[in-house]
Structure formats: structure tokens, C-alpha cells
N, C-alpha and C positions, 0 to 999 in steps of 0.2 A: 545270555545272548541267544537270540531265535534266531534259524534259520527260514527262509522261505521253504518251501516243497512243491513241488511239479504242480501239484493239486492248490497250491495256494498263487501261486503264479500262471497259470495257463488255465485254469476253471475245471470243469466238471468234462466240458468236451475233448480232454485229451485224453479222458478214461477209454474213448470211443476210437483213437486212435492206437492205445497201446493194448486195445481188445482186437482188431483186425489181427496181427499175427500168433495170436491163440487160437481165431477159429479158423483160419489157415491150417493150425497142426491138428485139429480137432475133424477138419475135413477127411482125413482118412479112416478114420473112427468109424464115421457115418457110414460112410461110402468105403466099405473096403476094395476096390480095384487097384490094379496096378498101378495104372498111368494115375490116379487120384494121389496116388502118396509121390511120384516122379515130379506131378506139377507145383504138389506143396511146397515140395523141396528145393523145387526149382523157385517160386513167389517167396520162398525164407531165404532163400539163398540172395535175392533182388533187396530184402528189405535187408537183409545185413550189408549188402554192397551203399544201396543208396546209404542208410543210414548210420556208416563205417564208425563216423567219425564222433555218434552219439550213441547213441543206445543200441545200435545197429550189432554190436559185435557183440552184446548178450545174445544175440540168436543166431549164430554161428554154430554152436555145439548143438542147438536142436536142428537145424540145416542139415549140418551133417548127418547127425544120426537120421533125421528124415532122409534124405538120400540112402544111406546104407539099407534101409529098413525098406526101401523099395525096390533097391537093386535086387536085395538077398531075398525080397517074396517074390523076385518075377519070375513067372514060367519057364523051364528050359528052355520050351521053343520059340519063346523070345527074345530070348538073349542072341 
């Protein structure tokens, strides 16, 4: 018995969609500032919410740790 696969049911262009919230977490990499990892965390945080009910809550645990991971590098004096 076969199953379908994501890749054999929705083509090649959903590779393009489920690559937006890796370079999302890859943006702080780049760009080390603060508010850069705040925003990501914040855009991982949106894409777990919209997408709660599908794939959405595989990025939850990087959400979070992206949040933590910018709160705890930010400056004292902007906290």
C-alpha cells in the first residue's frame, strides 16, 4: 500500500513554503541584533498560531526558544 507525501500531493512549490519559517530562524544568524531575533520570534510565533491546526505546532518549540534566546541576549538597559 503507498501513501501519498506532501511532495507528491501539492508539487514542488510547497518546498517554498515550508522554507519561509527556516529563513525566518536563520535571520538572527545573519543579522545578530536584538529586535532581529524578538521579530522572528515574534513571525514563528504568527506561523504556529495561523498554522495551529497543521504543521503549525512543529514550530512552537523553535518560537519559544527563539523568544527566550532574545530576551536573555538583550541589553540591560533595555530591558
Amino acid at each position: 500500500m503507498r501513501h501519498a507525501t506532501l511532495l507528491d500531493v501539492n508539487g514542488p512549490r510547497v518546498l517554498v513554503a515550508l522554507a519561509i519559517p527556516a529563513l525566518i530562524a536563520m535571520a538572527p544568524v545573519l543579522v545578530p541584533r536584538f529586535w532581529v531575533r524578538i521579530v522572528a520570534g515574534l513571525a514563528l510565533a504568527t506561523i504556529a498560531v495561523v498554522g495551529g491546526f497543521s504543521i503549525g505546532l512543529f514550530y512552537a518549540p523553535s518560537t519559544i526558544m527563539m523568544l527566550l534566546a532574545g530576551l536573555l541576549a538583550a541589553p540591560a538597559w533595555k530591558l
